[in-house]
C-alpha positions in Angstrom: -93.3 271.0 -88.7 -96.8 272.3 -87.4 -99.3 270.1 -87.2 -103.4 271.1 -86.9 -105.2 270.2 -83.8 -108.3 268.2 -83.4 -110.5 270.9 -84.0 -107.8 272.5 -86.8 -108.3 269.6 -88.8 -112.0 269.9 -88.6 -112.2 273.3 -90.1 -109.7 272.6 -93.2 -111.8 269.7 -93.9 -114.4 272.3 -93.8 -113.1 274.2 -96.4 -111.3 271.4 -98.6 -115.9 270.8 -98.8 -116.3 274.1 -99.6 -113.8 274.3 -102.7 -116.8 272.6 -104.9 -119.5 275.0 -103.3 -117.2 278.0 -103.4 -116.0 277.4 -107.3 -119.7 277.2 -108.3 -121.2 279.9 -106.6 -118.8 282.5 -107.2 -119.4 282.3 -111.0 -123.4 282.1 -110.9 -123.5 286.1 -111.2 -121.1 286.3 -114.3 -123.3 284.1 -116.5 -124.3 287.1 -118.3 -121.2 288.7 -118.3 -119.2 285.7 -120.1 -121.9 285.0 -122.7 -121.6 288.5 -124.0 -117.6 288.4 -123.7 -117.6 285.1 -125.0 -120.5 285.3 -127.8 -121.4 282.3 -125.9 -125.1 280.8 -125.7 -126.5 281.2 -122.1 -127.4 277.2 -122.1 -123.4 276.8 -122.9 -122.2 278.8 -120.4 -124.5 277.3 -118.1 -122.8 274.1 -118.6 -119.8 275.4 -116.5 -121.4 274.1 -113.6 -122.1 270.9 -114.6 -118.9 270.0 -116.3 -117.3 271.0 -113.3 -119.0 268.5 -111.5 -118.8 265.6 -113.6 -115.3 266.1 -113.5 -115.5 266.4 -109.9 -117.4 262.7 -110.3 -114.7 261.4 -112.5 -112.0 262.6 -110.0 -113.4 261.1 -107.1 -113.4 257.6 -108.4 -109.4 257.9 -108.4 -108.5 259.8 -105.5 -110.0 257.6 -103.1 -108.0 254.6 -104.0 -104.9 256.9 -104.5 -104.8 258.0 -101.2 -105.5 254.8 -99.5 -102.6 253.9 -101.3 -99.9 256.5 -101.4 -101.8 258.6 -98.0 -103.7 261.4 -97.8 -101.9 264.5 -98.0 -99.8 263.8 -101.3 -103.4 263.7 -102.8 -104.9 266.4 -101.2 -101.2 268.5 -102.7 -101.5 266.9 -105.9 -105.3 267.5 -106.7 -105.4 271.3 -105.4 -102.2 271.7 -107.7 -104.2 270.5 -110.8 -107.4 272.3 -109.1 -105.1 275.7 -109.3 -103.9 274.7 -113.2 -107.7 274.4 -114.0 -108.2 278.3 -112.3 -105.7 279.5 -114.9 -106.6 277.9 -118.0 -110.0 279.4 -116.8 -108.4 282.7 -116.3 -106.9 283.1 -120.3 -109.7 281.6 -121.8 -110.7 282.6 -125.2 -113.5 280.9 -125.7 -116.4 278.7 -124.0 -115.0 275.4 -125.2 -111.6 276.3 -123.3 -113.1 277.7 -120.5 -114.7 274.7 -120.4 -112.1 272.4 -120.3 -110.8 274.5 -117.7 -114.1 274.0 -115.7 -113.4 270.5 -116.1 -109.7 270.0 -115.0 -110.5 272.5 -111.8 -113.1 269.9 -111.4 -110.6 266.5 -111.5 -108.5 268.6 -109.0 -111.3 269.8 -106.9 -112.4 266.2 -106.0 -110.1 265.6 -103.8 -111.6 268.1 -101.1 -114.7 266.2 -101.1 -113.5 262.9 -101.0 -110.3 263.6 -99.2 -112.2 265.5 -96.7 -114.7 262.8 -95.7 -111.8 259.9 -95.3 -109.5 262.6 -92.8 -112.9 262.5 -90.9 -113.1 259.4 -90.7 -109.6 258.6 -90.0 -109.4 260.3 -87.0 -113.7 260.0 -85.5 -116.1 257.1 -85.8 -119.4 256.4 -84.6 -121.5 259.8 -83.2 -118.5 261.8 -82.7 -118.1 261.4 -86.7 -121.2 262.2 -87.3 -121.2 265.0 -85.3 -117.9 266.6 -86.8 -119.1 266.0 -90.3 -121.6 268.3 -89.2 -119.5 270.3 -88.2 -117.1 270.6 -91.4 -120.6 270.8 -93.4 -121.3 274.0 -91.3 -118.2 275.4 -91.9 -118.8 274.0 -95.7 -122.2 276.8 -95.6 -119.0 279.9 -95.9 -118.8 278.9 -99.4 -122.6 279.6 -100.3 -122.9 282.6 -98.2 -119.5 284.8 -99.4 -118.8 282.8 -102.7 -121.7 284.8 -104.6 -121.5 287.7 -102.8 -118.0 287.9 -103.8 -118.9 287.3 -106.9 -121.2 290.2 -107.0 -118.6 292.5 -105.6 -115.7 291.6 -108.4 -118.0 291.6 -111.1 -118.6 295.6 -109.6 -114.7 296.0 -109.7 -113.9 294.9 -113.1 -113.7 291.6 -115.4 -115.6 288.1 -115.1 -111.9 287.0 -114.9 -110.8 288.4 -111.6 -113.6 285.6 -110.4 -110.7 282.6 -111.7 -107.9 285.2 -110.7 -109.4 284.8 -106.8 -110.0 281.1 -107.6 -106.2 281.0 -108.5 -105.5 283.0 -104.7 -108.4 280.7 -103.0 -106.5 277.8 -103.7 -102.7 278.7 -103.6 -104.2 279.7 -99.8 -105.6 276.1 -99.4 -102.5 274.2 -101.2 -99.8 276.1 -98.7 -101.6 275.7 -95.4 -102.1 271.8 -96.8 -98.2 271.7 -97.4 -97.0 273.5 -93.9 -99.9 272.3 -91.5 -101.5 268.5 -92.4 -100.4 265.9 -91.2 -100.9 262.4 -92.5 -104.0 260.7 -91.2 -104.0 257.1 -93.0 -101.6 255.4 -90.9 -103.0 252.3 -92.9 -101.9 252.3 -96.2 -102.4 249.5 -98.4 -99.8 248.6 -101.1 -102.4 246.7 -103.3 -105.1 249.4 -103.5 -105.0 250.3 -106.9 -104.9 246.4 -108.0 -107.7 245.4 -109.8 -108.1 242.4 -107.6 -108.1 244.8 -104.8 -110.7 247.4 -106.2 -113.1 244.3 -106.7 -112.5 243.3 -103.5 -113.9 246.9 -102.3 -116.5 247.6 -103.9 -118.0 244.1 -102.7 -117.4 245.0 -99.4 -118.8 248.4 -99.4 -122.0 246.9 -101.7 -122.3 244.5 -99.4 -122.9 246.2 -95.9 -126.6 247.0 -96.3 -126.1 250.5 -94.5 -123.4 251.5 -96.6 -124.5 250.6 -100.1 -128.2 251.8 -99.3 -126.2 255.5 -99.1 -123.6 255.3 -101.8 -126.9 254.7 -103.9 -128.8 257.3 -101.9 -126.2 260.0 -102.8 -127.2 261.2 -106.2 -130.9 261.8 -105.9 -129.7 263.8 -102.7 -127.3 266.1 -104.6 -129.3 266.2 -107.7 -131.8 268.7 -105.7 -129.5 271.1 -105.1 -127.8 271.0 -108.7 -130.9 271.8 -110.0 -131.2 274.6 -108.1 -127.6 276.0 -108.8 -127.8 275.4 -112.5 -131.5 276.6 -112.7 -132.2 279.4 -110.9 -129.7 281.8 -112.3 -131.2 281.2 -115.6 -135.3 281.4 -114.1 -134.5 285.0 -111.9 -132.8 286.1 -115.6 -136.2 285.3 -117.3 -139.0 285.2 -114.8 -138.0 288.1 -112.6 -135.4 290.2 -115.0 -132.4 289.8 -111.9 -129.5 289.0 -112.7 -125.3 289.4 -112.0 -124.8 291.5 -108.6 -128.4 291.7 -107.4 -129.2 287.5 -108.1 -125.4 287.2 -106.2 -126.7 289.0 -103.1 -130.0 287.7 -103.4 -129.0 283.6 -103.6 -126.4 284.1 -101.0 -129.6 284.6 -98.3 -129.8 280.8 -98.4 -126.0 279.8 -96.8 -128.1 280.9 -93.5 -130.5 277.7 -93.8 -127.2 275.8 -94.2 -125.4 277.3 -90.9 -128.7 277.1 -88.8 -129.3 273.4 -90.0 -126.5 272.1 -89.2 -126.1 273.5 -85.9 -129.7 272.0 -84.9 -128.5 268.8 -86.6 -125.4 268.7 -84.7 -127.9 268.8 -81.3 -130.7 266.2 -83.4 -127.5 263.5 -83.6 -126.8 263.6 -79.9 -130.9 263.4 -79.5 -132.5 261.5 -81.7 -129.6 259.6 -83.6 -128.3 260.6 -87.1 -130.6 258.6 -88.8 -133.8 260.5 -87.5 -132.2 263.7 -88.0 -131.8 263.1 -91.2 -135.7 262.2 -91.9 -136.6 265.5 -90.3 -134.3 266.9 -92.9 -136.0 265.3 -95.4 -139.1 266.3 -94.0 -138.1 270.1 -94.0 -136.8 270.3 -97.9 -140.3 268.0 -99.0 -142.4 271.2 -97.0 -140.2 273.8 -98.6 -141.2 272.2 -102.1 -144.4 271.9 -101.3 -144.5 276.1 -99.8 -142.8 276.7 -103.1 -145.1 275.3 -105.3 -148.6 276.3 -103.1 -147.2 280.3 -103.6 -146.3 279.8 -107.1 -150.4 278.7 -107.5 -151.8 281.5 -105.0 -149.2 284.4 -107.2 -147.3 285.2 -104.7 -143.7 283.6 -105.6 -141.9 286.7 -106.4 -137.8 286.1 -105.9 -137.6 287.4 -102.3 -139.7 284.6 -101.5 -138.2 282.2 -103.1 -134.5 283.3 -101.6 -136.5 282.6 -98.4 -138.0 279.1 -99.3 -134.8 278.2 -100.8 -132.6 279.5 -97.0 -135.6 276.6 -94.9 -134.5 274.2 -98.0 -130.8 274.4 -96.9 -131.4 274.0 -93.1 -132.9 270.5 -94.1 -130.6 269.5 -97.4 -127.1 269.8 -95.8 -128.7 267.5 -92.8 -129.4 265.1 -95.5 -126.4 264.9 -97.0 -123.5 265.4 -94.0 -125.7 262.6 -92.6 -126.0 260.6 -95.4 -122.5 260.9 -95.7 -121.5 259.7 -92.2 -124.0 256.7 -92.2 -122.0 255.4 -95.9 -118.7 255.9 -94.6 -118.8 254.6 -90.9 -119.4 250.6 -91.3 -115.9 251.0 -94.1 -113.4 252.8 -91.8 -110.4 250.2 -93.5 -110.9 251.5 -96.8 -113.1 254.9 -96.3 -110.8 256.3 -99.3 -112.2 253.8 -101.1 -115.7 254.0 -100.4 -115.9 258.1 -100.1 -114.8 258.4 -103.8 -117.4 255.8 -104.2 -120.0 257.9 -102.8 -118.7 260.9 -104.2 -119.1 259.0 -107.9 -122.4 258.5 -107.2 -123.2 261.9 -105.8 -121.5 264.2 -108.2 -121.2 262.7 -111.6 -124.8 260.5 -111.7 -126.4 263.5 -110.5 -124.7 266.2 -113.1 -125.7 264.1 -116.1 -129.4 263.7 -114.4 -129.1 267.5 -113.9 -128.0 268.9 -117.1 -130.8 266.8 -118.9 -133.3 268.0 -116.7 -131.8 271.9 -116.7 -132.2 271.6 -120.5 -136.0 270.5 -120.0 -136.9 272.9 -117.4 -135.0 275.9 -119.1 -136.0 279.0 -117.5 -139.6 277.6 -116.3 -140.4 278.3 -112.7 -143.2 275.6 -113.0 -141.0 273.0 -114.3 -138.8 273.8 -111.9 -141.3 273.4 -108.9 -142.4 269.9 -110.4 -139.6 268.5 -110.5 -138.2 269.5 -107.0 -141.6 267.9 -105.5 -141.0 265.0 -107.2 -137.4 264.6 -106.3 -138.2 265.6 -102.1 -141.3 264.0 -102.0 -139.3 260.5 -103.3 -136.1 261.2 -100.6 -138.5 261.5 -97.9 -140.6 258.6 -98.4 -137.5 256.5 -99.1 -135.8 257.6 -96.0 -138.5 256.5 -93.8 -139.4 253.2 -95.8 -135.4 252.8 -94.5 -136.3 253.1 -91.0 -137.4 249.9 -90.7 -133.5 248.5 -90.7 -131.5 248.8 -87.8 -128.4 248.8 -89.3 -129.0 252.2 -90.1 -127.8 253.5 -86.4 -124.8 254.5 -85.4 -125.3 255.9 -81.9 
């Protein structure tokens, strides 16, 4: 059987990332368009997003252990064949409480490219080189922003919100067959104990005890909280503030995937220069300036949704940095159990933050100024606490 090269493998843990990023961002122009079908509130169908990731959250905690356990690939088959039965239920549903549900099974499924992602990484790299290719698969990651809601735009042009879960369904049959024909195990380790409870213990001491690693893992929801905000706010503040929604928001929102690709080349270059630790303050410094752009043009007047697709592309070029990095850091001190440890971190990025974000998306509603308060707040605490870090030098890898 076929087998992916180096760089192969990189590029489908690319887009095993990009299955969370893709199944979001497709829907974000339909809002409308299934509230109407559905007789559905807007603030219910907005929920689709975070249910999704919750469940995403909740998935993560058991695929790591699984696949440190039984390998890599039968997860990777398994979750992308509950991911697909999540697409259909999503496809014939009736009503907002089963397309719901469907949200959240595509979401238990969907953790496993995530998770499952990050532990292929670091199966195969360690150290800079690690670094450096999760970089890499977070570049690649940046396809599902950019075409996701432009391809949302175009079907919902074509015909029915439901064609959106009818490509969903294609999307990941693609993934699930290339998975089946091309991977190749990667945990030539697999421990016959990892689902004990003795043994989970065991784990989560070790990966609370290395100061880098747990520091991360704790790190990880603040980080993705700012750019749930963003995905289930802004939809509903162009609708409101600006009057743009469906096609025109979808073409609009998808300007920002460019801040992704362009960060995370420079940050590919920073890690080689300056170490992934700094590179990952200067991304923290980049999102805390956007914020504060955001909110200086919002008081002058002059915040109208071209600039903010703009502020929100020099956001990306300095959140994926975070993250990717962040990511790398967690995972590289726990290479014997980075199952383990990436569905930790994947716990603690997806479902903390969804709960944090869906209380604050009910608060903020369609409020640009809310909005802009909060994301100070959140950037303005990632940066300082990324610096106060720097004074450990655990922190480096390189």
């Amino acid at each position: 059987m076929p087998k992916f090269s180096s760089k192969a493998l990189v590029l489908y843990c690319g887009i095993l990332m990009s299955i969370t990023a893709f199944s979001v961002d497709i829907t974000l122009a339909a809002f409308s368009f299934i509230s109407n079908e559905l007789d559905a509130p807007y603030s219910s169908v907005q929920m689709i997003i975070p249910v999704f990731i919750i469940s995403i959250g909740f998935g993560q905690i058991v695929m790591g252990p699984l696949s440190d356990r039984f390998g890599r690939k039968p997860i990777i088959i398994a979750g992308l064949i509950i991911y697909l039965i999540g697409a259909v239920i999503c496809l014939l549903a009736a009503n907002i409480e089963i397309l719901l549900l469907g949200r959240a099974v595509q979401g238990i499924g969907a953790a496993v490219g995530p998770v499952l992602s990050r532990a292929v990484l670091r199966d195969n790299f360690s150290g800079p080189e690690l670094a450096r290719n999760m970089a890499l698969a977070t570049m690649l990651f940046a396809v599902g922003p950019i075409v996701a809601p432009l391809l949302g735009a175009v079907i919902l042009q074509i015909g029915s919100w439901r064609y959106i879960f009818l490509v969903i369904v294609l999307f990941s049959l693609g993934v699930l067959l290339t998975g089946i024909w091309f991977l190749q195990e990667t945990n030539q380790n697999k421990d016959a104990l990892a689902l004990s409870m003795g043994r989970i213990k065991n784990n989560i001491q070790l990966a609370f005890g290395n100061r880098q690693s747990r520091f991360f893992i704790l790190m990880s929801g603040p980080i993705m909280l700012n750019i749930l905000l963003i995905l289930i706010c802004l939809p509903r503040i162009f609708k409101e503030v600006y009057g743009i929604e469906g096609s025109w928001f979808a073409i609009i929102f998808a300007f920002h995937g460019i801040g992704i690709i362009i960060g995370q080349i420079v940050n590919r270059r920073m890690i080689t220069k300056i170490g992934t630790a700094n590179a990952m303050r200067v991304g923290a410094c980049v999102i805390f300036a956007s914020s504060l752009l955001m909110g200086a043009l919002f008081y002058i007047g002059f915040l109208g949704p071209y600039v903010i697709s703009v502020v929100m592309a020099l956001f990306a070029t300095g959140y994926l940095v975070i993250l990717s990095n962040a990511t790398a850091l967690a995972l590289d001190p726990m290479g014997h159990i980075a199952g383990f440890v990436s569905s930790l971190f994947g716990f603690f990025a997806q479902f903390i933050s969804s709960i944090a974000g869906a209380l604050l998306a009910l608060w903020i509603g369609g409020d640009l100024s809310s909005f802009i308060i909060v994301m100070l707040m959140l950037t303005g605490f990632l940066m300082t606490i990324l610096f106060f870090w720097s004074e450990s030098k655990e922190i480096r890898i390189d």
